[in-house]
C-alpha positions in Angstrom: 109.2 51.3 -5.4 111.9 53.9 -4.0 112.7 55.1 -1.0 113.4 59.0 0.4 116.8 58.1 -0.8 115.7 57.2 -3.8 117.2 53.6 -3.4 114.8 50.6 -4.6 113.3 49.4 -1.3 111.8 46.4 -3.2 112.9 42.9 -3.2 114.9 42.3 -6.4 115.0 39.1 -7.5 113.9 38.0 -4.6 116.7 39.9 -2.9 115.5 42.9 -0.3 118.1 45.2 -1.5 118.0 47.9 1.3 118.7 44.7 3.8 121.5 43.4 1.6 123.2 47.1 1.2 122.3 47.5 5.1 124.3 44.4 5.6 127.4 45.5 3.8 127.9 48.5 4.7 127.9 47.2 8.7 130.6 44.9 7.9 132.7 47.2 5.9 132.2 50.1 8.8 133.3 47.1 11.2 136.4 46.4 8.7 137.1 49.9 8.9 137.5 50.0 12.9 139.7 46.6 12.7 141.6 48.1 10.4 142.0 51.4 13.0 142.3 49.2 16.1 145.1 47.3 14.2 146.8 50.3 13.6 146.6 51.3 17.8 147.8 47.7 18.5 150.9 48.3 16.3 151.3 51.1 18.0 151.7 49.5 21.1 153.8 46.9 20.4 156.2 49.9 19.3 156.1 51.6 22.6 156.5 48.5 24.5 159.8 47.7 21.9 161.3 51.5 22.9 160.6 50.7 26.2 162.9 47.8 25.8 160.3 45.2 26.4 160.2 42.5 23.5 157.1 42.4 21.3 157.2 38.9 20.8 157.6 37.5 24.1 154.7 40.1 25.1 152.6 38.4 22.3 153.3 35.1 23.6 151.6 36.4 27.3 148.6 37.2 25.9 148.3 34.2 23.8 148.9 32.2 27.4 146.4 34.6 29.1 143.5 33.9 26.7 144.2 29.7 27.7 142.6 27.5 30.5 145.0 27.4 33.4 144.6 23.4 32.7 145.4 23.8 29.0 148.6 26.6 30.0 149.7 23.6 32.7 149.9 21.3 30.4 151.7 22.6 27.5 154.4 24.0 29.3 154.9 20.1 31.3 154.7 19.3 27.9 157.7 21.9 27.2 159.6 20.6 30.0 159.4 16.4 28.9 160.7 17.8 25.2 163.0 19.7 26.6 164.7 17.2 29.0 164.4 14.2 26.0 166.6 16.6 23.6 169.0 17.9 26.6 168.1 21.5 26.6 
């Protein structure tokens, strides 16, 4: 049985095709718009850079910002206890 597209709209093996292609083709759209969203991210990073704000440290915010507040508190008393035992 075929479709108006004239793609088999039958399972195949078990296998609905038109599902499985439907399926695909949703993720690889969704790679697609990672991929472009990537790109705008970069592209940030390299505005904030020749703005003289460092990409890394910047990186390192938002990591923090995505945490608990309990979790953030006590990594960086962690820090602190490392830091003192080696002297820094």
């Amino acid at each position: 049985m075929t479709d108006m597209t004239g793609h088999n709209s039958a399972a195949t093996g078990g296998i609905a095709a038109d599902r499985l292609r439907s399926i695909i083709e949703r993720v690889e759209r969704l790679e697609e718009e990672r991929k472009a969203l990537q790109g705008d991210i970069k592209d940030i990073f390299s505005e904030a850079k020749s703005a003289g704000f460092c990409p890394k440290t910047i990186k390192q915010i938002i990591r923090i910002r995505k945490q608990e507040p309990a979790e953030v508190e006590e990594q960086e008393t962690l820090l602190d206890i490392y830091r003192r035992a080696l002297g820094m």
